[in-house]
N, C-alpha and C positions, 0 to 999 in steps of 0.2 A: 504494500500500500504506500502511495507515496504521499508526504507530506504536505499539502501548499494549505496558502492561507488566502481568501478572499481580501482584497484591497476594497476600500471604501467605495474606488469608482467602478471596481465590480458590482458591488451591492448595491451602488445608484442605476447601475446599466442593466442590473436585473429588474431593479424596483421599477421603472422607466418601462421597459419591455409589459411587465407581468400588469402596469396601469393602462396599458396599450390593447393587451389580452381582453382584460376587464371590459376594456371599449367595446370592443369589437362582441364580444358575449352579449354587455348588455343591450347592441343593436339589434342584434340579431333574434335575441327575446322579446324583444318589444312587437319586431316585425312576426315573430311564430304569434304573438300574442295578436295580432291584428287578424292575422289570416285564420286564426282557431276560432274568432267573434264573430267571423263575415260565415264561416262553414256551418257552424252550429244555428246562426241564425236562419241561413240559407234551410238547415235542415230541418229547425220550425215551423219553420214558414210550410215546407211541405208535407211534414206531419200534419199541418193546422189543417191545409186543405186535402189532404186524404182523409182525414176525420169528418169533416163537412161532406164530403164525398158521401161516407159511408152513411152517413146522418141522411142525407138528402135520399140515400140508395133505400131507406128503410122506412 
């Protein structure tokens, strides 16, 4: 195993990176979070009217 030690402007160039990661995660959750609210809605919407369907069928 060899011994090294992290320098400070390693641990800035990490921390720097891993706040960059973070970005990019939370954009990308935002946009899964958009597109799961339009799908489920979408899928409402056509439960609501297959239930009136069936409503109207009877």
């Amino acid at each position: 195993m060899s011994k090294t030690i992290a320098t400070k402007a390693d641990l800035q160039l990490l921390r720097t990176e891993l706040h960059q990661e973070c970005a990019l995660i939370r954009k990308d959750m935002e946009m899964l979070s958009m597109t799961l609210t339009v799908r489920l809605g979408s899928m409402l919407v056509v439960v609501t009217g297959l239930l009136f369907a069936a409503l109207k069928l009877t």
